[in-house]
C-alpha positions as CSV (number, residue, x, y, z in Angstrom):
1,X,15.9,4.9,-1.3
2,X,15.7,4.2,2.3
3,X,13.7,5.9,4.4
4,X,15.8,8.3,6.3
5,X,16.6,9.6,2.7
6,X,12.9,10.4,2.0
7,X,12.3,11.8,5.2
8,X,15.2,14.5,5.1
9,X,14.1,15.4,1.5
10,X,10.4,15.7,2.4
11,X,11.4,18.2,4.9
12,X,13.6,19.6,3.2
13,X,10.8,20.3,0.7
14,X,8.9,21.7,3.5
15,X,11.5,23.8,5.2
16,X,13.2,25.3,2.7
17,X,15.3,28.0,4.6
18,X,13.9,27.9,7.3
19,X,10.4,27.9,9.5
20,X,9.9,31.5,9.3
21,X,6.1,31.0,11.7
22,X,8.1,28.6,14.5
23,X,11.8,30.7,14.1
24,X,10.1,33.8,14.8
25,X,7.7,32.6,17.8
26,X,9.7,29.8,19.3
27,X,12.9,29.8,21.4
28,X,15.6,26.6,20.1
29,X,16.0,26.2,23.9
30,X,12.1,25.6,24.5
31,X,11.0,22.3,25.6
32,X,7.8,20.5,25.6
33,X,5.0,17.6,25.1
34,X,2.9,16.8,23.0
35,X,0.1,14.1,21.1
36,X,-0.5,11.9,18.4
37,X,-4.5,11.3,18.8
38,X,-7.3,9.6,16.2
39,X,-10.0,12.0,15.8
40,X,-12.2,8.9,14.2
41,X,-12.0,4.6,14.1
42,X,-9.1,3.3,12.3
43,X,-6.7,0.6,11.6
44,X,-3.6,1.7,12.6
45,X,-0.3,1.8,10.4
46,X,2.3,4.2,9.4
47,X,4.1,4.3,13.0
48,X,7.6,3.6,12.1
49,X,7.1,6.5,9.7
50,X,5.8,9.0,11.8
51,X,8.2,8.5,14.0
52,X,11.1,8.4,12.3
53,X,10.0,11.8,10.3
54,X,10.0,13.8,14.4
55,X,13.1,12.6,15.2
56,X,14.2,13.4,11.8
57,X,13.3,16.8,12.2
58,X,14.9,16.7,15.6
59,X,18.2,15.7,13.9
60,X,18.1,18.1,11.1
61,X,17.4,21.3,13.9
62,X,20.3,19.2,16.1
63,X,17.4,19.2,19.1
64,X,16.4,16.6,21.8
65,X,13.1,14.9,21.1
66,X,11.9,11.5,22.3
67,X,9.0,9.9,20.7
68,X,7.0,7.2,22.1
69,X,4.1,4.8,20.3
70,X,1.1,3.8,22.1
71,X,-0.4,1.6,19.9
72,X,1.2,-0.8,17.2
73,X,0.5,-0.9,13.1
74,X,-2.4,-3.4,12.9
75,X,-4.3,-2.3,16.2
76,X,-7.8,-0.9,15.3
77,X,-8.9,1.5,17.5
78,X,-11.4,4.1,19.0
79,X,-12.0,7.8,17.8
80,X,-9.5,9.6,21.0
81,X,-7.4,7.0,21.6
82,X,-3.4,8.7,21.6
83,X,-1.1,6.6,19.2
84,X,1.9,8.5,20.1
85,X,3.7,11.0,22.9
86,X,6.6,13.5,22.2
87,X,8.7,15.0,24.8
88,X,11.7,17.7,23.8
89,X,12.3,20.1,21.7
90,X,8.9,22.3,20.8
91,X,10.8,23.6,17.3
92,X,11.5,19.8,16.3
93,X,7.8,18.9,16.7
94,X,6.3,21.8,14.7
95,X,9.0,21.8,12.1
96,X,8.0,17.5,11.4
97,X,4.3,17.8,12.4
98,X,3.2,17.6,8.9
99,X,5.4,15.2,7.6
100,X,4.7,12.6,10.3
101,X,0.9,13.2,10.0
102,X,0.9,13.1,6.3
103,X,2.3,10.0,6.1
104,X,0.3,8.4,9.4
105,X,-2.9,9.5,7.9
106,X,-2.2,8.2,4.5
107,X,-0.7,5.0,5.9
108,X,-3.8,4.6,8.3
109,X,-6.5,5.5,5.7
110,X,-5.0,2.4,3.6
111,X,-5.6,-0.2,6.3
112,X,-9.0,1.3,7.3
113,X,-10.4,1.3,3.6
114,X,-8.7,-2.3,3.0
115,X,-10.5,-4.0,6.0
116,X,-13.5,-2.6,5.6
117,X,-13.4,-3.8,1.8
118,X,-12.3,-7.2,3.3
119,X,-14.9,-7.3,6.4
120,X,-17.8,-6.6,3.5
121,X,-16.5,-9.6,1.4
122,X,-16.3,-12.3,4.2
123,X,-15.3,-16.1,3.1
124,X,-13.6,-16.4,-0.3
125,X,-11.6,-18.5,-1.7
126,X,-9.2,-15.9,-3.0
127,X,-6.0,-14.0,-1.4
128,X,-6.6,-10.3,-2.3
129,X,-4.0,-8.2,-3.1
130,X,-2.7,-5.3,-3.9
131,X,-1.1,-3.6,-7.4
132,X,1.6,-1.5,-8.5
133,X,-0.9,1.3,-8.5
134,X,1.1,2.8,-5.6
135,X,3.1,6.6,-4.9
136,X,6.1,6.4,-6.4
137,X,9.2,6.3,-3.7
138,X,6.0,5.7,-0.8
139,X,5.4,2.0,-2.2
140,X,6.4,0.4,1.2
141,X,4.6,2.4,3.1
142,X,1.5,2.0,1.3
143,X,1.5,-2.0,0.7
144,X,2.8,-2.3,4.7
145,X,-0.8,-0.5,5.1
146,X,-2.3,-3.1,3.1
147,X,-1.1,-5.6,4.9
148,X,-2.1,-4.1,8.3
149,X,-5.5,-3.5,7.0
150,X,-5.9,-7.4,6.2
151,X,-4.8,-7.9,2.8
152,X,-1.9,-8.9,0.8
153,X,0.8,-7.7,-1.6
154,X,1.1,-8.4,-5.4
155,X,4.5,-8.4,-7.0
156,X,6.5,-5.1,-5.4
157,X,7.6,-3.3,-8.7
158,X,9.1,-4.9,-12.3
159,X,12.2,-6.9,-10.8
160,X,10.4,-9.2,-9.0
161,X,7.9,-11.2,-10.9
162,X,7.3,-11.6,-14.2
163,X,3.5,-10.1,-16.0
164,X,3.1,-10.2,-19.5
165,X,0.5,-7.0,-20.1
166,X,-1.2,-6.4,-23.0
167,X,1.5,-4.1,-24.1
168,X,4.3,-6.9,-23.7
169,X,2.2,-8.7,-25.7
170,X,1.8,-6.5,-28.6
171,X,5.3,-5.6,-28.8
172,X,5.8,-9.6,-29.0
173,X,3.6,-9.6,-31.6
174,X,1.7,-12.5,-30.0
175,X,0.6,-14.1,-26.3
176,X,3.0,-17.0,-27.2
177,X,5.7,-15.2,-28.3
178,X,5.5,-13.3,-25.6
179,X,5.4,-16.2,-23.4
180,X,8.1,-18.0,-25.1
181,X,10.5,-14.9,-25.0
182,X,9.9,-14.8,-21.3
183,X,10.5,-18.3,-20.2
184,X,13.9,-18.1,-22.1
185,X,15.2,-15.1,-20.1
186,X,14.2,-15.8,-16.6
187,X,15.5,-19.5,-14.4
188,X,13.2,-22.0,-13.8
189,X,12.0,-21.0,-10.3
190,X,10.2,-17.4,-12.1
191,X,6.6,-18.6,-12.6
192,X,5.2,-16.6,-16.0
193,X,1.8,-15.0,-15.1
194,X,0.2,-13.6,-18.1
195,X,-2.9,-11.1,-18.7
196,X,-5.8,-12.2,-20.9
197,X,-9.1,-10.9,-21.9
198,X,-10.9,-13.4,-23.5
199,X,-10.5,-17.2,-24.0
200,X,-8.4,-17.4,-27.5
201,X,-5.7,-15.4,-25.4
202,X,-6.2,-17.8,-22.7
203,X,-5.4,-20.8,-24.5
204,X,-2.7,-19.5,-26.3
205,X,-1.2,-18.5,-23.1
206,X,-1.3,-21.8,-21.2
207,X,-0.3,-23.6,-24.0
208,X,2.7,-21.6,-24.6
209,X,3.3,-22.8,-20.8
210,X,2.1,-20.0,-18.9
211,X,2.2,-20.5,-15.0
212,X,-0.4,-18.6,-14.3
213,X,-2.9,-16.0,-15.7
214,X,-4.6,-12.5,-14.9
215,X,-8.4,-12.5,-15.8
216,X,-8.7,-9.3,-16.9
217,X,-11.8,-7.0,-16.9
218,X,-14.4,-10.0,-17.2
219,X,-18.1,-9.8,-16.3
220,X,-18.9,-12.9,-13.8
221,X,-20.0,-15.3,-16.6
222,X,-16.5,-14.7,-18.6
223,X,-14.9,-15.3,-15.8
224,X,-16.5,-18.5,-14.6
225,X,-16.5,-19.5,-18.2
226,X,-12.6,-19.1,-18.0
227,X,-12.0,-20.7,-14.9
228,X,-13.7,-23.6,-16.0
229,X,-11.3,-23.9,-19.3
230,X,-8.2,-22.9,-17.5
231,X,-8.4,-25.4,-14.5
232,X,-9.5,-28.1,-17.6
233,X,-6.6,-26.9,-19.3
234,X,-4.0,-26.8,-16.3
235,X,-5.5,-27.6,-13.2
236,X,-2.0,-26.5,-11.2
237,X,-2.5,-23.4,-13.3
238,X,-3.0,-19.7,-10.5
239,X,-5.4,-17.8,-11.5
240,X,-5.8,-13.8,-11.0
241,X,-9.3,-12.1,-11.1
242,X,-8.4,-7.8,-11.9
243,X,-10.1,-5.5,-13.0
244,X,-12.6,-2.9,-11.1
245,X,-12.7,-5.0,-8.0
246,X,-14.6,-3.1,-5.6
247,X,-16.5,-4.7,-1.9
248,X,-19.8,-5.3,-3.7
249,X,-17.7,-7.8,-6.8
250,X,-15.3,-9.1,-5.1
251,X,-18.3,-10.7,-2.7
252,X,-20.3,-11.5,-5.8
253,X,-17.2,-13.8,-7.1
254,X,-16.0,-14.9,-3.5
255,X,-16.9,-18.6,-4.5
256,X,-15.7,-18.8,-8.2
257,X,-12.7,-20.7,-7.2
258,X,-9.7,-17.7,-8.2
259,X,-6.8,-18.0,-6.1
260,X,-6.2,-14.0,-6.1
261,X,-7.9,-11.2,-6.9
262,X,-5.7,-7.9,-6.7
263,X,-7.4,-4.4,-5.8
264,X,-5.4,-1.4,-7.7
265,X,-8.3,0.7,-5.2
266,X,-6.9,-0.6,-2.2
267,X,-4.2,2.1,-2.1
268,X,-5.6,4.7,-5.3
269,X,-9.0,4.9,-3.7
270,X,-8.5,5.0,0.2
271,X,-9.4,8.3,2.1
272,X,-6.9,9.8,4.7
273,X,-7.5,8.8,8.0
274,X,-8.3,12.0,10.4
275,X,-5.1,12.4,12.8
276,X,-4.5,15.5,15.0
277,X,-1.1,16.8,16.7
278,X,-1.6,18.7,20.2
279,X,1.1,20.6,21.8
280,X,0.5,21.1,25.4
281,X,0.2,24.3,26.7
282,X,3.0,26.1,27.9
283,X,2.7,28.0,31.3
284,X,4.8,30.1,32.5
């Protein structure tokens, strides 16, 4: 759904009827300023969102509003520090206040948690990633966050990469069935990544010809013990670490030699960044 889409629905969630606080104290014809401002250190992200939601708002009450950005997605900065200036309509900017700092906030909460995750890990010789574990219909707004904040994305949702879970592989009946099945349905350029837990389902998996695998839920000496097989098995073989990946593991296992390691908590476990809106006071 593209985001103009999302945007008019949230507010028309919001809005319902009308605002009956800003109908009954504001005038359409009033004009104004106002700010975007951190009330804390953050990594910035979300901008195109919060944006687009005032000037969506603007649209929707058919009033004049002009938004600028001060600071780009990425940019860490300072507790104070404006990320964003609003001339125009007063209505417009209460009416998609919430909206725009919802999102922001959520967005820039993301990137904080992800670097700081990242920062505390240092050197590894991983790519970490993120996972489907994501708000439905808000997906590109949370992994661009990830991004911003350091990190990577995993596959974006079921169309484009293949994962054999442990659910595909029961209904299979069997990791090589499973694998088998898959390889026969997708082109030669899908790689077949499939999750394992132990090293039976590990072998069965690359000897089915599995491109790569998912380490699921190991302790450190399962999972060296099943790098070691798998890069003796199939040295061209990618392999995945998952599975409660917080700062504190991810640095224990920085030098095991896993090409990824994807963090479901970079998105499900992130706080909200603190954001404020200030409208400036109107003399007169």
């Amino acid at each position: 759904m593209h985001l103009r889409e999302r945007l008019r629905a949230a507010l028309a969630e919001d809005l319902g009827p009308g605002d009956i606080t800003t109908n009954g104290i504001v005038p359409d014809t009033q004009q104004g300023t106002a700010h975007v401002v951190a009330k804390q250190g953050m990594v910035v992200s979300g901008m195109d969102y919060g944006i687009e939601a005032l000037r969506a708002a603007a649209e929707l009450l058919g009033q004049p509003l002009r938004v600028d950005a001060h600071v780009k997605d990425g940019d860490h900065i300072e507790s104070g520090t404006m990320l964003l200036s609003m001339e125009g309509s007063l209505k417009a900017i209460l009416v998609g206040e919430r909206i725009a700092l919802n999102l922001m906030m959520r967005a820039c909460g993301i990137a904080t948690h992800v670097h700081s995750i990242l920062e505390h890990v240092g050197e590894a010789t991983f790519r970490a990633v993120d996972t489907r574990k994501s708000t439905p219909l808000w997906r590109d707004l949370e992994k661009a966050a990830v991004r911003h904040g350091g990190g990577h994305n995993h596959r974006f949702g079921l169309f484009d990469g293949v994962l054999i879970k442990d659910n595909h592989i029961a209904a299979a009946g069997g990791v090589a069935k499973a694998v088998e099945a898959a390889k026969a349905h997708v082109h030669h350029l899908v790689k077949i990544e499939v999750e394992v837990t132990n090293l039976g389902e590990l072998r069965a998996a690359l000897e089915a010809g599995a491109d790569g695998l998912l380490l699921d839920n190991m302790n450190n000496e399962q999972l060296q013990e099943a790098i070691a097989v798998a890069r003796q098995m199939a040295p061209h073989a990618f392999l995945e670490g998952s599975g409660n990946m917080n700062a504190a593991r991810m640095a224990e296992i920085a030098g095991f030699g896993l090409d990824v390691v994807s963090v479901g908590g970079f998105i499900h476990q992130a706080r909200w960044a603190d954001l404020s809106l200030r409208i400036d006071p109107v003399h007169g």
